[in-house]
MOPAC internal coordinates of N, CA, C and O (Angstrom, degrees):
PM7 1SCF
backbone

  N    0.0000 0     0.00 0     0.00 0    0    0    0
  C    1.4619 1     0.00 0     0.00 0    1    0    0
  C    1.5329 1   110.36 1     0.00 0    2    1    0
  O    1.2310 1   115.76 1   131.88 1    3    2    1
  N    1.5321 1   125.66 1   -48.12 1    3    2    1
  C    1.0627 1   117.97 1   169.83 1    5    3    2
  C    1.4123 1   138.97 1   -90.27 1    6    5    3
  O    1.2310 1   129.09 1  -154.80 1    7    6    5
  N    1.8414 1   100.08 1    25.20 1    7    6    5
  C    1.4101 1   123.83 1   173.48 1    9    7    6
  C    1.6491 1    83.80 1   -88.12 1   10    9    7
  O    1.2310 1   121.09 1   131.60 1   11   10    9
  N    0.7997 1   115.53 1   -48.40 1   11   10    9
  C    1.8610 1   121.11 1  -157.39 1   13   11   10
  C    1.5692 1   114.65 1   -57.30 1   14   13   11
  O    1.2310 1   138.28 1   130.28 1   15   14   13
  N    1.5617 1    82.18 1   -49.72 1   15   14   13
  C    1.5420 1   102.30 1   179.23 1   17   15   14
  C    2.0826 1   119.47 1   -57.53 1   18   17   15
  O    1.2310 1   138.71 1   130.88 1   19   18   17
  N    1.1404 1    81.33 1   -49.12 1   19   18   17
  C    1.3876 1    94.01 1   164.69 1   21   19   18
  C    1.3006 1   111.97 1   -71.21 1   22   21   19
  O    1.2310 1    96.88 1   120.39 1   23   22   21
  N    1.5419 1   158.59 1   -59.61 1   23   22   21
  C    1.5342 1   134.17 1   172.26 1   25   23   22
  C    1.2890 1   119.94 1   -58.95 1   26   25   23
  O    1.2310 1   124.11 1   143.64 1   27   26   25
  N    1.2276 1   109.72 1   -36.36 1   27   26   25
  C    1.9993 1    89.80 1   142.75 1   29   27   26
  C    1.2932 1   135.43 1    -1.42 1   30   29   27
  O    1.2310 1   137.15 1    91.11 1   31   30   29
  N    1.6645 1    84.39 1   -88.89 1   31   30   29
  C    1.2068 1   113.23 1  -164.80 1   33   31   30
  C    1.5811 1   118.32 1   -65.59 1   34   33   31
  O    1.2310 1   136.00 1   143.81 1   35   34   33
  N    1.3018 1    86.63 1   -36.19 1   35   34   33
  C    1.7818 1   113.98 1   166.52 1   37   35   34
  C    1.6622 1   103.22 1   -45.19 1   38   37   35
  O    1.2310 1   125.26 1   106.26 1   39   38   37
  N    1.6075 1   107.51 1   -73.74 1   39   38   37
  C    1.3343 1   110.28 1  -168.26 1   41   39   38
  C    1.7128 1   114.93 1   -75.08 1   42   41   39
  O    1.2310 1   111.19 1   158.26 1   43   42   41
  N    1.0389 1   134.19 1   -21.74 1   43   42   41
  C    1.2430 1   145.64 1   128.32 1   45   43   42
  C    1.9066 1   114.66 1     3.63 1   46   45   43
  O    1.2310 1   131.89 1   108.84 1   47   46   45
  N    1.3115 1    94.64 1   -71.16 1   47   46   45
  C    1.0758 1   106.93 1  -163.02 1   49   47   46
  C    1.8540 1   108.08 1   -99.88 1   50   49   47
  O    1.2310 1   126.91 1  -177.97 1   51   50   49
  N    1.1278 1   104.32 1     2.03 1   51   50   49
  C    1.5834 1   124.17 1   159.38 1   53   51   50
  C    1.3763 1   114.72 1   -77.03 1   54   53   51
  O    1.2310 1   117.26 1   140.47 1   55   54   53
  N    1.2754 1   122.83 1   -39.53 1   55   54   53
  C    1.2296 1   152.33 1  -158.40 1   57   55   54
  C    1.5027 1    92.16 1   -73.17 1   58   57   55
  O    1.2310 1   120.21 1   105.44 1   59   58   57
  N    1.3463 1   117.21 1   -74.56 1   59   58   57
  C    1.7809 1   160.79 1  -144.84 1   61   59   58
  C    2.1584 1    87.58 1   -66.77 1   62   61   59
  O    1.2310 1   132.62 1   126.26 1   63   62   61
  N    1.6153 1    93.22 1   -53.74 1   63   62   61
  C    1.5779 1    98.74 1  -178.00 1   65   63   62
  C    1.6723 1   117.73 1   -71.93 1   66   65   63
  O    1.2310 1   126.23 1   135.12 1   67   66   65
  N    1.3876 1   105.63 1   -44.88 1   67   66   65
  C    1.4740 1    95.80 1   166.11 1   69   67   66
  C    1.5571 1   141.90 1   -78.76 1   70   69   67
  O    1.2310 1   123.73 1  -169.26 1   71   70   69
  N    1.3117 1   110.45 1    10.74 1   71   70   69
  C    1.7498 1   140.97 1  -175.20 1   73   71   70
  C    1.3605 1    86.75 1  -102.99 1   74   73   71
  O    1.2310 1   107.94 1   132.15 1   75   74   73
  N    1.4193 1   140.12 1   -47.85 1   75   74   73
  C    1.4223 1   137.18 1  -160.54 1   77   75   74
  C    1.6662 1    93.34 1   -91.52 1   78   77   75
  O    1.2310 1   116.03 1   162.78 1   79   78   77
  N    1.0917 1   125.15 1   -17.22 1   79   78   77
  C    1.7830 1   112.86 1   172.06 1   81   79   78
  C    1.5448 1   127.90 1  -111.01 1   82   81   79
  O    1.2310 1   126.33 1  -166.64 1   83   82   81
  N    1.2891 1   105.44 1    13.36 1   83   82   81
  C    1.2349 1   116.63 1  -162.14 1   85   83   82
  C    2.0441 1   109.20 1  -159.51 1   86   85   83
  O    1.2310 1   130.18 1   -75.44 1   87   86   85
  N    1.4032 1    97.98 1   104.56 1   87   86   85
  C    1.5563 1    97.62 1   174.15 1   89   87   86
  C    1.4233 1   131.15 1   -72.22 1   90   89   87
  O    1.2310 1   123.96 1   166.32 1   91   90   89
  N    1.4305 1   110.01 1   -13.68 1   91   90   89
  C    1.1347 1   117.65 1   161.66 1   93   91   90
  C    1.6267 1   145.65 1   -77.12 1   94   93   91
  O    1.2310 1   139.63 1  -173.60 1   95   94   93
  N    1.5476 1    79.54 1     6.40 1   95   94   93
  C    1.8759 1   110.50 1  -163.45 1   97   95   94
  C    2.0001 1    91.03 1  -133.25 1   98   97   95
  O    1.2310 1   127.97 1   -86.90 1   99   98   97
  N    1.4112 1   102.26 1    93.10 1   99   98   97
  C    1.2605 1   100.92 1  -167.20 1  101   99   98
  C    1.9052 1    97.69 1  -111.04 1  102  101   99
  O    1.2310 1   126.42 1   -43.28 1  103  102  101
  N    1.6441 1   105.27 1   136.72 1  103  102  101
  C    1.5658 1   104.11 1   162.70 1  105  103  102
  C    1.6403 1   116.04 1  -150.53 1  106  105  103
  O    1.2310 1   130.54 1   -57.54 1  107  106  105
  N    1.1412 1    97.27 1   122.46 1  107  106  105
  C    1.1743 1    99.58 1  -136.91 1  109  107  106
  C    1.6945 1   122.65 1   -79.44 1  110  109  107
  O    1.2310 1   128.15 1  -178.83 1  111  110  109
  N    1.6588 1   101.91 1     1.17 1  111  110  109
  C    1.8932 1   121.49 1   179.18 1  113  111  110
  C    1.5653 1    85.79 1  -167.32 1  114  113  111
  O    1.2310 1   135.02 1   -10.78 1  115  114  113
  N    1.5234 1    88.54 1   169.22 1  115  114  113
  C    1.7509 1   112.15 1  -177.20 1  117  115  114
  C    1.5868 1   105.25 1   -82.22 1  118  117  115
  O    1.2310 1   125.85 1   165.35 1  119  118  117
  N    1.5173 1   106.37 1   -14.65 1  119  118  117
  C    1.8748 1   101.51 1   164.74 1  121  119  118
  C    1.1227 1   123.07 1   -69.68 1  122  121  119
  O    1.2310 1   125.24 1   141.68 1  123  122  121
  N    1.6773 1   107.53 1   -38.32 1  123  122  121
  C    1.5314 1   118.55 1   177.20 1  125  123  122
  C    1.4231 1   102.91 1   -80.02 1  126  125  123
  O    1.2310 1   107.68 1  -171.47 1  127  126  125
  N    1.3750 1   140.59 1     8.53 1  127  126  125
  C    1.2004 1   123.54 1   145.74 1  129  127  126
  C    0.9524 1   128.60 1   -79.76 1  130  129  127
  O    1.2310 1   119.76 1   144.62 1  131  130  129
  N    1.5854 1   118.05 1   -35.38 1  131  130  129
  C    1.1551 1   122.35 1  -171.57 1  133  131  130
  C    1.8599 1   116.14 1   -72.82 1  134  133  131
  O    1.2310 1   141.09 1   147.70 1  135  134  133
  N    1.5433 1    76.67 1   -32.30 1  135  134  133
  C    2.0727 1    84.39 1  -179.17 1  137  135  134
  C    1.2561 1   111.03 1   -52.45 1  138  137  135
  O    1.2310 1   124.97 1   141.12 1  139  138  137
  N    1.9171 1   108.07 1   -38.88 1  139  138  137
  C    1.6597 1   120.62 1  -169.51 1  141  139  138
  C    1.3713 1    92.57 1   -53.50 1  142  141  139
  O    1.2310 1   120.22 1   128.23 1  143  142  141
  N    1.5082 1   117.19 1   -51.77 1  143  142  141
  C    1.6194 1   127.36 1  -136.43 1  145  143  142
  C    2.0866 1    84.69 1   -71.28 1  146  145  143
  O    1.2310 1   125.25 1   123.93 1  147  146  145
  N    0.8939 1   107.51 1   -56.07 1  147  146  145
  C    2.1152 1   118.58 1   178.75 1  149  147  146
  C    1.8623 1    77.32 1   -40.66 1  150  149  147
  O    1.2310 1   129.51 1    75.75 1  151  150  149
  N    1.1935 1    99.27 1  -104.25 1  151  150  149
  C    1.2674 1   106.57 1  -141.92 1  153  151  150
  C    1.4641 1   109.48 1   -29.34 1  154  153  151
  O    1.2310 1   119.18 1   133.12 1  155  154  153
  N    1.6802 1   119.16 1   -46.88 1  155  154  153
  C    1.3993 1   122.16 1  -176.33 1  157  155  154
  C    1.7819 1   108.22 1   -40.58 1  158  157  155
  O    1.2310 1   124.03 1   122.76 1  159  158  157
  N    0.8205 1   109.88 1   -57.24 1  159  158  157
  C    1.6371 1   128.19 1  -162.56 1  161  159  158
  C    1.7004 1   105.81 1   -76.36 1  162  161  159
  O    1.2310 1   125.91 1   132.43 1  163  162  161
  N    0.9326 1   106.25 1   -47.57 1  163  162  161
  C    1.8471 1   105.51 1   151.29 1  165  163  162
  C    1.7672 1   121.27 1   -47.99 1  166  165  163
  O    1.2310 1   126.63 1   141.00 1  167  166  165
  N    1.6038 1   104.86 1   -39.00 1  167  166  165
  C    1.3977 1   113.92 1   174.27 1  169  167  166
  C    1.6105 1   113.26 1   -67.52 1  170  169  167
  O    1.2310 1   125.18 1   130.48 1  171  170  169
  N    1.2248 1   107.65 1   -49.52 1  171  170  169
  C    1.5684 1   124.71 1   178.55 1  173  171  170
  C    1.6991 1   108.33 1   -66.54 1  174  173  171
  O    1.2310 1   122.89 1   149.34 1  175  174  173
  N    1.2507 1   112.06 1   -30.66 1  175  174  173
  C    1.4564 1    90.22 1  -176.70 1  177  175  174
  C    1.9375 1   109.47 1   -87.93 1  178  177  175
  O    1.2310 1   132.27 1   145.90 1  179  178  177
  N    1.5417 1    93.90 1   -34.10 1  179  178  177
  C    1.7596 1    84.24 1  -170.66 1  181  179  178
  C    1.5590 1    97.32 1   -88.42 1  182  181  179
  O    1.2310 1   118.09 1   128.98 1  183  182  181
  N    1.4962 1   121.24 1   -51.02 1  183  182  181
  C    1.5503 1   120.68 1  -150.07 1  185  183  182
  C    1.7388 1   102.13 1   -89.09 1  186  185  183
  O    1.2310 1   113.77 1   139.56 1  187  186  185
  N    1.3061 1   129.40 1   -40.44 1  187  186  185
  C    1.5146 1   105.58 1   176.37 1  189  187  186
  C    1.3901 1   125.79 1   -74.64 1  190  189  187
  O    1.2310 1   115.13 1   176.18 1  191  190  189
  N    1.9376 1   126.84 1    -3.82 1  191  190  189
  C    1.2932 1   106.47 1   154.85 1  193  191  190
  C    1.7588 1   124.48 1   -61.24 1  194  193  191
  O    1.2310 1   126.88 1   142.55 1  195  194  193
  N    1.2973 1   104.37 1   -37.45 1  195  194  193
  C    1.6394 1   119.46 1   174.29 1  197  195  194
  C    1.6325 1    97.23 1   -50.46 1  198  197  195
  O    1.2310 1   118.67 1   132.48 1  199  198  197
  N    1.1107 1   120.15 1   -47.52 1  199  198  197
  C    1.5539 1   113.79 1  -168.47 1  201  199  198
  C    1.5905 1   106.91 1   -70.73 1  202  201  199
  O    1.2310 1   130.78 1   124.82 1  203  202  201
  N    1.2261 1    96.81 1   -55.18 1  203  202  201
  C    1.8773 1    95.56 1  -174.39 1  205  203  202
  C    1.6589 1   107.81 1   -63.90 1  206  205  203
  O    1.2310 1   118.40 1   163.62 1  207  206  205
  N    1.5723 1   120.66 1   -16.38 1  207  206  205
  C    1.5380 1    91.48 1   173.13 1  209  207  206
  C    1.7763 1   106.80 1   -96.08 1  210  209  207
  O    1.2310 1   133.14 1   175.03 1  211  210  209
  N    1.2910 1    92.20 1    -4.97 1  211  210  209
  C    1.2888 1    84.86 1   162.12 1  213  211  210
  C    1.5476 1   151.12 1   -79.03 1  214  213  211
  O    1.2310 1   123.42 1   164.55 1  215  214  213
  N    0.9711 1   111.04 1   -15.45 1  215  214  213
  C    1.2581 1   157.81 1  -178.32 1  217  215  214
  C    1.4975 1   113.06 1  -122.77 1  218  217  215
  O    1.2310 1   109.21 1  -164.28 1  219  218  217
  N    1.3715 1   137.82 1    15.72 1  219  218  217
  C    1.4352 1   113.49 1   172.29 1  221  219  218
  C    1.3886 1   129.51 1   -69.09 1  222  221  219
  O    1.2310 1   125.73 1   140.10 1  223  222  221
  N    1.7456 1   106.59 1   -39.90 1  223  222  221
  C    1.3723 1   113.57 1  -171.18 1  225  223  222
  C    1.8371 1   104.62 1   -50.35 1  226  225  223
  O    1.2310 1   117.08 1   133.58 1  227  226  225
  N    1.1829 1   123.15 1   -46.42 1  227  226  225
  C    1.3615 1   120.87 1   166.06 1  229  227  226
  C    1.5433 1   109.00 1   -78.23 1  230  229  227
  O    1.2310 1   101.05 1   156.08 1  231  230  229
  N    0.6780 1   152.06 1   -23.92 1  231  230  229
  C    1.6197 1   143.77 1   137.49 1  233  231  230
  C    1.6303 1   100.88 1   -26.87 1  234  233  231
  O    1.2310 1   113.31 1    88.01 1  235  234  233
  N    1.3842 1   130.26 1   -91.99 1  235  234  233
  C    1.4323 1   135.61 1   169.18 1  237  235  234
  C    1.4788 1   123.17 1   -22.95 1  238  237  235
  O    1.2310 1   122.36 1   141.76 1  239  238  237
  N    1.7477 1   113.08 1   -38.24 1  239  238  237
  C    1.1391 1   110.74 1   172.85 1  241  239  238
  C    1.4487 1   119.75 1   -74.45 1  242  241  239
  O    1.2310 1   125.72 1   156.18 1  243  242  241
  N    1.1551 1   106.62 1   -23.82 1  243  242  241
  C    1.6562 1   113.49 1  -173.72 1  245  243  242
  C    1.2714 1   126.02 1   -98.53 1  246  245  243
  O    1.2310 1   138.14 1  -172.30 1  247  246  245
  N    1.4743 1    82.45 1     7.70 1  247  246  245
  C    2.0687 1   100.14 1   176.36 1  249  247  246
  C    1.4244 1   116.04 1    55.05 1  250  249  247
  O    1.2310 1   124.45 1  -143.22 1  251  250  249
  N    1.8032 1   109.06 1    36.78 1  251  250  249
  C    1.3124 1   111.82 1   166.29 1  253  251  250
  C    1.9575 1   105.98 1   102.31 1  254  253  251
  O    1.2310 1   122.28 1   147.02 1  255  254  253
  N    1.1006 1   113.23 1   -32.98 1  255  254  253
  C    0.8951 1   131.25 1  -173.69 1  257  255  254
  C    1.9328 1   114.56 1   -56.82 1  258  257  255
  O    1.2310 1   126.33 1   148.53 1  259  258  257
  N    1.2572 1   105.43 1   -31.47 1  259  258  257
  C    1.6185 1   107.84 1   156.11 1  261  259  258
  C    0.8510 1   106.49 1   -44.75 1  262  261  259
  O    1.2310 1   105.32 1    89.23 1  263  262  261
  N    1.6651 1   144.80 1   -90.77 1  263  262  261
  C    1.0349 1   167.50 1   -75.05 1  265  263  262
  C    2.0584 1    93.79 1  -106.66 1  266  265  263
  O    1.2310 1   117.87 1   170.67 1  267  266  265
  N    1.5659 1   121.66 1    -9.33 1  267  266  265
  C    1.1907 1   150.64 1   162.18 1  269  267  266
  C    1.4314 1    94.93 1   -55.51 1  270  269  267
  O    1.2310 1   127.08 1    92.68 1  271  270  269
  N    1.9657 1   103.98 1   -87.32 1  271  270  269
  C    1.4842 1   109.26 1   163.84 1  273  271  270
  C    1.8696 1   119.52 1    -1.10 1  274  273  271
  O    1.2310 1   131.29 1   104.79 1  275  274  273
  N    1.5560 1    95.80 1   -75.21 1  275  274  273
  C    1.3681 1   105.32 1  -157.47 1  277  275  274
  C    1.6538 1   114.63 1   -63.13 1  278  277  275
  O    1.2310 1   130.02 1   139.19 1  279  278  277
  N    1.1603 1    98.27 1   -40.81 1  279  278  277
  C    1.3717 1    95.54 1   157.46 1  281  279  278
  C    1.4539 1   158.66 1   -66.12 1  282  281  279
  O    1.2310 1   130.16 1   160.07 1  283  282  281
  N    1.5987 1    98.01 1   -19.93 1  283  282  281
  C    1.0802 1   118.29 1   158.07 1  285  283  282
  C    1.9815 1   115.83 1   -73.19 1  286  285  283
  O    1.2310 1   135.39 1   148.79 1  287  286  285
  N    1.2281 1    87.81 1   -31.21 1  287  286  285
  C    1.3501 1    92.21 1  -179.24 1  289  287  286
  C    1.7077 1   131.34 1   -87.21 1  290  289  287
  O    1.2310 1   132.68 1  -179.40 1  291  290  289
  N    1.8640 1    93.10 1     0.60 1  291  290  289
  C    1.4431 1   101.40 1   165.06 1  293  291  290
  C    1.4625 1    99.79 1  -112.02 1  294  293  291
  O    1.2310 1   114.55 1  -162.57 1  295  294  293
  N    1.2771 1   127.93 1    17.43 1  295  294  293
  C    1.6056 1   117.42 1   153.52 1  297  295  294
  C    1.3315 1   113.27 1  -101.27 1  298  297  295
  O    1.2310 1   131.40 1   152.58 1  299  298  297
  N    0.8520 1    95.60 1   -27.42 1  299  298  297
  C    1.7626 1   106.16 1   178.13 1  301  299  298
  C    1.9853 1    95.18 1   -34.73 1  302  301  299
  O    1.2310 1   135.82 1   112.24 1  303  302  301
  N    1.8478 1    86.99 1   -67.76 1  303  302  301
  C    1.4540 1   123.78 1  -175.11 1  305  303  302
  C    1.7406 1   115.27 1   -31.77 1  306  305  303
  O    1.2310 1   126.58 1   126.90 1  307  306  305
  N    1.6532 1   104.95 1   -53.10 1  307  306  305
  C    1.3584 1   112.39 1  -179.79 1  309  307  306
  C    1.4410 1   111.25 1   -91.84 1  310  309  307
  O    1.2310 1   114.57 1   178.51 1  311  310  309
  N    1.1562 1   127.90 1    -1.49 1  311  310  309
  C    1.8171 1   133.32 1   138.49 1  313  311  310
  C    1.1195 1   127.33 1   -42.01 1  314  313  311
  O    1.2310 1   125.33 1   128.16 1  315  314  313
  N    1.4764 1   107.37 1   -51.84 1  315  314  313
  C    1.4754 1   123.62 1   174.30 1  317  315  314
  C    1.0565 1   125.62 1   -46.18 1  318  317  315
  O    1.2310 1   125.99 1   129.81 1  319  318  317
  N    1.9176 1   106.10 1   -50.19 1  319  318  317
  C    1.2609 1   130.83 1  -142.71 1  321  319  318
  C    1.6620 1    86.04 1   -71.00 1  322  321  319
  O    1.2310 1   136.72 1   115.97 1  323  322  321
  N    1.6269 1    85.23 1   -64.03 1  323  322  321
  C    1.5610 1   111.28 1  -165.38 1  325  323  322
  C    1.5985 1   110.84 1   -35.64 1  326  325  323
  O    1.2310 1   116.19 1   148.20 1  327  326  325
  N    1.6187 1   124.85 1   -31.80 1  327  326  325
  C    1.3751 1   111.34 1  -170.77 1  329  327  326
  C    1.8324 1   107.89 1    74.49 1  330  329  327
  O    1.2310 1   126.73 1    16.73 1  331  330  329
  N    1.4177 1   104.65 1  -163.27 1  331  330  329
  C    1.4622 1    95.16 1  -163.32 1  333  331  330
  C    1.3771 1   102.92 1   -94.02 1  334  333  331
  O    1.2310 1   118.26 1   -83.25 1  335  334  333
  N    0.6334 1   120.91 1    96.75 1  335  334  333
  C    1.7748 1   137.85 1   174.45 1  337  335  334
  C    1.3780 1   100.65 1  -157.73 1  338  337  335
  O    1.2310 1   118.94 1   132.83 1  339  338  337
  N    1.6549 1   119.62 1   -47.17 1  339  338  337
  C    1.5410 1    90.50 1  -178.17 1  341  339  338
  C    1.4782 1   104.87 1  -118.67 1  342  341  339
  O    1.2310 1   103.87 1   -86.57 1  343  342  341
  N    1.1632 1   147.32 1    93.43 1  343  342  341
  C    1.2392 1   144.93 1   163.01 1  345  343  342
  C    1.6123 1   134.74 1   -36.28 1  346  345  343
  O    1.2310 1   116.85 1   -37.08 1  347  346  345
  N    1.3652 1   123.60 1   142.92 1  347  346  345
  C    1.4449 1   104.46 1   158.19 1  349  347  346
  C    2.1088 1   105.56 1  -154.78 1  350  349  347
  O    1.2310 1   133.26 1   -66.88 1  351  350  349
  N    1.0925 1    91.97 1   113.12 1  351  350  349
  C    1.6407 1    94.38 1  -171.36 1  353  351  350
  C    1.6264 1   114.21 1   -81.00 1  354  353  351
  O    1.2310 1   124.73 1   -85.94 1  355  354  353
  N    1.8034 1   108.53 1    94.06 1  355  354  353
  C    1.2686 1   125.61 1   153.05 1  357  355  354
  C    2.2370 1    87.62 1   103.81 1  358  357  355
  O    1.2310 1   132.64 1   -13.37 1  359  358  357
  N    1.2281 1    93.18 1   166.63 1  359  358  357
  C    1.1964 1   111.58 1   171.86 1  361  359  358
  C    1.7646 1   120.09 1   -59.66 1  362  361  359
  O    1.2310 1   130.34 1   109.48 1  363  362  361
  N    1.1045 1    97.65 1   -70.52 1  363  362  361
  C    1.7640 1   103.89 1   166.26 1  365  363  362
  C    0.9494 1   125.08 1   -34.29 1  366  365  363
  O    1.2310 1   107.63 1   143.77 1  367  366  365
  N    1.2629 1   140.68 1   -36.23 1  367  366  365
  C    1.5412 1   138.87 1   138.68 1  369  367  366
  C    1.5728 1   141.03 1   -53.09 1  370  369  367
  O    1.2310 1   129.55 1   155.68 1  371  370  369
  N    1.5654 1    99.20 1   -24.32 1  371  370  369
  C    1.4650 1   135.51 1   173.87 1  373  371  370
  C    1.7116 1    93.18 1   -66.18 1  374  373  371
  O    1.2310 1   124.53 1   128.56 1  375  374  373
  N    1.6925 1   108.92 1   -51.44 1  375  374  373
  C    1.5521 1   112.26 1   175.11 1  377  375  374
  C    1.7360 1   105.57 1   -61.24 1  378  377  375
  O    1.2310 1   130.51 1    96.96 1  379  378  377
  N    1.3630 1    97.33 1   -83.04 1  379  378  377
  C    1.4635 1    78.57 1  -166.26 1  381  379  378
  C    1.4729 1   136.37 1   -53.41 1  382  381  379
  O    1.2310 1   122.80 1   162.58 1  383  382  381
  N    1.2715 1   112.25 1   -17.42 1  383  382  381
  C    1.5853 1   121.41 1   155.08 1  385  383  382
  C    1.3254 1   111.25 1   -28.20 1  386  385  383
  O    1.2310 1   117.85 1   103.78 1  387  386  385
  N    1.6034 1   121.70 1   -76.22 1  387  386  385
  C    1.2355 1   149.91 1  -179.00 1  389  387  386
  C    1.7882 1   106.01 1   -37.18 1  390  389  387
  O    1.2310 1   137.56 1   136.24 1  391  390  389
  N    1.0424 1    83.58 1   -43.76 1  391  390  389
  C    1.7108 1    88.17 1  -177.44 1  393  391  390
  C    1.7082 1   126.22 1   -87.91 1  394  393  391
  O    1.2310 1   129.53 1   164.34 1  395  394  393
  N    1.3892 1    99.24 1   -15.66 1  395  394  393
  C    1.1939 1   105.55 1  -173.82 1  397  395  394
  C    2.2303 1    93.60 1   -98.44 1  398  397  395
  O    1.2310 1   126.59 1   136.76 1  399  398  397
  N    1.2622 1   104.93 1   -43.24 1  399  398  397
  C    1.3969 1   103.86 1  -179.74 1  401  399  398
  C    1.3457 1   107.52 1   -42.97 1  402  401  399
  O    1.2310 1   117.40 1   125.75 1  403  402  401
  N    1.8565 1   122.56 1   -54.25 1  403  402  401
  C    1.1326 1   128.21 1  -166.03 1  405  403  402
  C    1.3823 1   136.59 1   -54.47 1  406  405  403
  O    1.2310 1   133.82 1   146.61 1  407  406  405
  N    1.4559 1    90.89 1   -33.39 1  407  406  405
  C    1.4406 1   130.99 1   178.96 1  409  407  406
  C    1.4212 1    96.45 1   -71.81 1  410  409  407
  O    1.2310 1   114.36 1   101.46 1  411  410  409
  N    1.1740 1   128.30 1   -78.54 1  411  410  409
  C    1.9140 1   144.18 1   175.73 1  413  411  410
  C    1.6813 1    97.68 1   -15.87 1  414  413  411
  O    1.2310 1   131.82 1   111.36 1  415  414  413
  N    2.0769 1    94.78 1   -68.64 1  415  414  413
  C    1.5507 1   117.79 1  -165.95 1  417  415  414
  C    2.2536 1    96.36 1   -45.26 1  418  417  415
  O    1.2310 1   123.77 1   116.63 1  419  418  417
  N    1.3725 1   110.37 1   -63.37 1  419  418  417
  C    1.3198 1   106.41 1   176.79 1  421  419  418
  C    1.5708 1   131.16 1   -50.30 1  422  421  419
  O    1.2310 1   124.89 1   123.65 1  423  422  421
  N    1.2554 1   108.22 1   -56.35 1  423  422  421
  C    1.7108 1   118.10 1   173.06 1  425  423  422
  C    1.7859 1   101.23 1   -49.29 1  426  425  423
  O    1.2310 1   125.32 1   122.47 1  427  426  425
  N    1.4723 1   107.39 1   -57.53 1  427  426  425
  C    1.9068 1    93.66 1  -174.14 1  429  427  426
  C    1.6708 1   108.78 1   -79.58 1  430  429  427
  O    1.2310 1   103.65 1   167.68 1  431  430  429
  N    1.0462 1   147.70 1   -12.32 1  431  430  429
  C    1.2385 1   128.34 1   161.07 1  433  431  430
  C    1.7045 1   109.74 1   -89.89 1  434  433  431
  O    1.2310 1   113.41 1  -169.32 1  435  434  433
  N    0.9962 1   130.06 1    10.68 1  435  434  433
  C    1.4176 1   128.86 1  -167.83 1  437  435  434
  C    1.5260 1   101.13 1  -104.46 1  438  437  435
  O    1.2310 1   125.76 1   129.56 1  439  438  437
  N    1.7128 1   106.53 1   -50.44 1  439  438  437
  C    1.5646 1   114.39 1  -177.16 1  441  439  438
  C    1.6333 1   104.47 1  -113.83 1  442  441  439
  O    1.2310 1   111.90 1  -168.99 1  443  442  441
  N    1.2365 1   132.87 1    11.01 1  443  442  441
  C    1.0960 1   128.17 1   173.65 1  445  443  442
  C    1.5986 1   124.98 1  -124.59 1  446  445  443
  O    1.2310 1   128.28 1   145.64 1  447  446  445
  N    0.9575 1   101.66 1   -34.36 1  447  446  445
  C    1.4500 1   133.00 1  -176.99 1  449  447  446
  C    1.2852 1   107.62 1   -70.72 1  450  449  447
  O    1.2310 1   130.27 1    92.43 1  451  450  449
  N    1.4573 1    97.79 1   -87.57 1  451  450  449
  C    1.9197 1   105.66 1   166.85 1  453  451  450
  C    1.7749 1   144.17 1   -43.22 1  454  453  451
  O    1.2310 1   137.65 1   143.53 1  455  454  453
  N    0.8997 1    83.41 1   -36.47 1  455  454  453
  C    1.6565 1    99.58 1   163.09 1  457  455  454
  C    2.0899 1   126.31 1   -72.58 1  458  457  455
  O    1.2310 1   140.54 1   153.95 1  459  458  457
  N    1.5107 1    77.75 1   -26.05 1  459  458  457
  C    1.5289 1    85.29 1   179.49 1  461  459  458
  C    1.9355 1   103.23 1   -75.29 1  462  461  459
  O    1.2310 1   141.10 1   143.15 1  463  462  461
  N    1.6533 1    76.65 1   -36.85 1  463  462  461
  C    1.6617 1    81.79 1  -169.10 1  465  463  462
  C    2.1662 1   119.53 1   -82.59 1  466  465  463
  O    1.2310 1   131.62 1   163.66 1  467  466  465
  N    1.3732 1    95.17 1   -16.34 1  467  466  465
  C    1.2739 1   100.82 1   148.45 1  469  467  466
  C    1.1228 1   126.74 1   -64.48 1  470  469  467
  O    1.2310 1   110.54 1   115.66 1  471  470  469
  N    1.2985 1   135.38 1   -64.34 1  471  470  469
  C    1.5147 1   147.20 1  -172.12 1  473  471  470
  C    1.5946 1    99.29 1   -59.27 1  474  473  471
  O    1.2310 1   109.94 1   137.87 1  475  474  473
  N    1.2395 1   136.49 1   -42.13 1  475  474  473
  C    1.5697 1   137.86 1  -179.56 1  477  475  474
  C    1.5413 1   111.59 1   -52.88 1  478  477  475
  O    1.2310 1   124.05 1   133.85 1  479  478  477
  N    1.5367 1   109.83 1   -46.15 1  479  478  477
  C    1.4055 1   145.15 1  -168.07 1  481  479  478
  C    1.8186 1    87.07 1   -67.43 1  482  481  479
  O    1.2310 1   122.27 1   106.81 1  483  482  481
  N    1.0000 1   113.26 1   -73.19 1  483  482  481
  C    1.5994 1   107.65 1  -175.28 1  485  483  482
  C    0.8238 1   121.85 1   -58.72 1  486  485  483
  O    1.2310 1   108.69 1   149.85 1  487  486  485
  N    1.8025 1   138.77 1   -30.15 1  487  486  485
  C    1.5621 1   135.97 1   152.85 1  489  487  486
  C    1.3751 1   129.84 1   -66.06 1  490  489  487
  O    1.2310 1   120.10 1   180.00 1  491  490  489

């Protein structure tokens, strides 16, 4: 539960950084991030396994590199959902979103995340 809570919070605040660098990537309060961050992670757990076996053989062809696609295409998804609170203007941004979140999502649980949870582990 408090693995969960934390990629949340993680993606949350992935969310929060790429809305603040990019006008085409609009959100519009830290609730509507957080709603994105629920719904996203609800998307990722049930609907992008369905996508990647659906899609693997081009997944395989692209040496993983779809799997960009898919993600962009389940934010796209929780844009939608969201209505105007969370914006995102056109697909191509939907990409680089995807890529820049992922990147964010790795660097803060890699050097932020983990270390906390090491150091806890030793006390």
């Amino acid at each position: 539960m408090m693995s969960w809570l934390a990629s949340l919070l993680i993606n949350t605040i992935a969310l929060m950084v790429v809305a603040g660098y990019f006008d085409a990537f609009h959100i519009e309060n830290i609730s509507a991030a957080l709603l994105a961050s629920v719904l996203l992670s609800l998307f990722n757990v049930f609907l992008k396994p369905v996508l990647v076996l659906l899609t693997l053989p081009v997944t395989i062809f692209s040496l993983g590199l779809f799997l960009i696609v898919i993600n962009a295409a389940l934010l796209s998804l929780t844009a939608e959902l969201m209505g105007s609170s969370f914006n995102i203007d056109g697909f191509g941004m939907a990409l680089l979103a995807a890529v820049i979140i992922s990147l964010l999502n790795m660097f803060l649980t890699n050097f932020v995340l983990e270390p906390l949870r090491k150091k806890r582990k030793r006390n």
